[in-house]
C-alpha positions as CSV (number, residue, x, y, z in Angstrom):
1,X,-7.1,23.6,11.3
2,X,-8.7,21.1,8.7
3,X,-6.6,22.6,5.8
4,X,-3.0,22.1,7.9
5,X,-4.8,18.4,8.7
6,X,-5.4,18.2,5.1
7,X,-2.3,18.8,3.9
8,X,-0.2,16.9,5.9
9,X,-2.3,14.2,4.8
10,X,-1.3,15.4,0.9
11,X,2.4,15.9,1.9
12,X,2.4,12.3,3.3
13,X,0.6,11.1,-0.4
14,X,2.9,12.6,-2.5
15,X,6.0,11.6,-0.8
16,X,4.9,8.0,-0.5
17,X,3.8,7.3,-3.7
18,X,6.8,6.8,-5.8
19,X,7.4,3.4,-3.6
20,X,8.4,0.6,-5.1
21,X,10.4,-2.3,-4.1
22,X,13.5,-3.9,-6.6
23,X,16.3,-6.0,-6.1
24,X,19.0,-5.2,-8.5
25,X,21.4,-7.4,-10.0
26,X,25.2,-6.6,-9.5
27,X,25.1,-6.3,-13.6
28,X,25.1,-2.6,-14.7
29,X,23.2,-3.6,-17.7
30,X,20.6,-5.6,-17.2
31,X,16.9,-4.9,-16.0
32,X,16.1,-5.7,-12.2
33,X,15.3,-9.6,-11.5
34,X,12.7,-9.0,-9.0
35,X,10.8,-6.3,-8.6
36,X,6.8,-5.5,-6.9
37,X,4.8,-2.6,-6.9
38,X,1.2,-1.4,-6.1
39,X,0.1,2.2,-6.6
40,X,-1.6,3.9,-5.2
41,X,0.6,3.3,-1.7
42,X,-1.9,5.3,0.4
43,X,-5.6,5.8,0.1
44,X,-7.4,8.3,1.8
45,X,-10.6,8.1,4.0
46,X,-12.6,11.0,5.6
47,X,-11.9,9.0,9.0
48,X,-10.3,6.0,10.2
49,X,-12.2,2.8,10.1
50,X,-14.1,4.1,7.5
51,X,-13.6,1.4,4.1
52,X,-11.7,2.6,0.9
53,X,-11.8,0.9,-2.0
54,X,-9.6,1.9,-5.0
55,X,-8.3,0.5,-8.2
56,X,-4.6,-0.1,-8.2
57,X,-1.7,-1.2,-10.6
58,X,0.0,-4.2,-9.9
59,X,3.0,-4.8,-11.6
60,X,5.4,-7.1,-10.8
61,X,8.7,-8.9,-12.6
62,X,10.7,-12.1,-11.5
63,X,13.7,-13.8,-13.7
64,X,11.6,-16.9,-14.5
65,X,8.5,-18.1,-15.1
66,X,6.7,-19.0,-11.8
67,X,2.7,-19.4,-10.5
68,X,2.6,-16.7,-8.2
69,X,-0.6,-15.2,-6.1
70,X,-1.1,-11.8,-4.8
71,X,-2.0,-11.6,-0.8
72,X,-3.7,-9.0,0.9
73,X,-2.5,-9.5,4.3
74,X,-3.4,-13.4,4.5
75,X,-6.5,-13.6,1.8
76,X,-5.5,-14.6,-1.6
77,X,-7.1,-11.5,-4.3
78,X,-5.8,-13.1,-7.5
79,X,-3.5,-15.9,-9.0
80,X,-1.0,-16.0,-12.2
81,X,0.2,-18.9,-13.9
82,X,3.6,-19.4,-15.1
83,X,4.2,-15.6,-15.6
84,X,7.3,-13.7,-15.5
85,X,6.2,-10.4,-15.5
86,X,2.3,-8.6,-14.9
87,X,0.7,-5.0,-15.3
88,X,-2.4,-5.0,-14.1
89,X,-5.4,-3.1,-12.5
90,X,-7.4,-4.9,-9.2
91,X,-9.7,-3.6,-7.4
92,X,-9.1,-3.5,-3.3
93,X,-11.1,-2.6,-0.4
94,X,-8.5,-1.4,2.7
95,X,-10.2,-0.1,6.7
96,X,-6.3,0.3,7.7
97,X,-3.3,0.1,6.5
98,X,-2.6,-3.4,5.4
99,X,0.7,-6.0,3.5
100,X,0.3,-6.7,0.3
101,X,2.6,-9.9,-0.7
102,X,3.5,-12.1,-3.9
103,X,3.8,-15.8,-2.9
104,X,4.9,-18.5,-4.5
105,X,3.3,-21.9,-5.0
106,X,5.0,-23.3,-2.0
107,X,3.4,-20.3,0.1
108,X,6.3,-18.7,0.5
109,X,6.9,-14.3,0.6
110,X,8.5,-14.0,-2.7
111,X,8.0,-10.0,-2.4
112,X,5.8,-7.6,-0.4
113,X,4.8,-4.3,0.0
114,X,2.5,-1.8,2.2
115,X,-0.3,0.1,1.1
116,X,-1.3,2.9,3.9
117,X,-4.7,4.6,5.0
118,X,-5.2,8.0,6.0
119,X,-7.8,9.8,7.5
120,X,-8.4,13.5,6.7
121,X,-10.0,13.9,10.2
122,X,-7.6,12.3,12.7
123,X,-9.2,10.5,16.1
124,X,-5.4,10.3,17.7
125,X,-6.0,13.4,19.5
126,X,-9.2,14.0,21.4
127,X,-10.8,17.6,21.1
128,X,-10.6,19.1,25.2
129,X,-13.4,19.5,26.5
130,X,-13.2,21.6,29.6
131,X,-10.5,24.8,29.8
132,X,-7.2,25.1,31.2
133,X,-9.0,28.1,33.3
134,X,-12.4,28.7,35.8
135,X,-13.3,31.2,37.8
136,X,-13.8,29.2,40.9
């Protein structure tokens, strides 16, 4: 029971984890213009609620230089200053499944992305505790 709960958990990691988001240009030949990405994409707790914290890559490109802060949900983490491009490591601290988004200095989304939690021990289903059968 815990190893099928355990690797659906794994399946779930492994197919999420090459998520990134990029808006391409209509130019064959040129790189993206925008383009965000935080891995890992899902951390893994023994159960929900519980707090992960993890290090994670940040990278993230735009076409011009621009101030530009990194949200997790609504709390500023870090700030960059007339940057066009970043690769970096940050440490974050996640309970649930929470938006990470790059603003601008007018506040507004330029990019965003989702980083999930999952819990190896599940509390969606409730174990039963009475049978299906009695003898009276």
């Amino acid at each position: 029971m815990t190893f099928k709960c355990l690797s659906s958990v794994l399946i779930g990691v492994l197919l999420s984890s090459n998520v990134s988001y990029a808006q391409e240009s209509t130019d064959a030949n040129t790189q993206p213009q925008l383009s965000f990405s935080i891995k890992p994409v899902t951390c893994v707790v023994k159960s929900l609620g519980e707090q992960c914290e993890m290090k994670a890559r940040v990278t993230w490109q735009v076409p011009e230089s621009l101030d530009i802060c990194l949200f997790q949900d609504h709390k500023s983490l870090t700030c960059w200053k007339k940057r066009s491009k970043v690769d970096e490591f940050i440490t974050v601290k996640l309970s649930k499944t929470m938006v990470f988004s790059l603003k601008n200095s007018h506040q507004e989304t330029v990019l965003e992305q989702t980083v999930k939690v999952h819990a190896m021990n599940s509390q969606k289903y409730r174990r039963k505790l009475k049978s299906n059968w009695s003898l009276f």
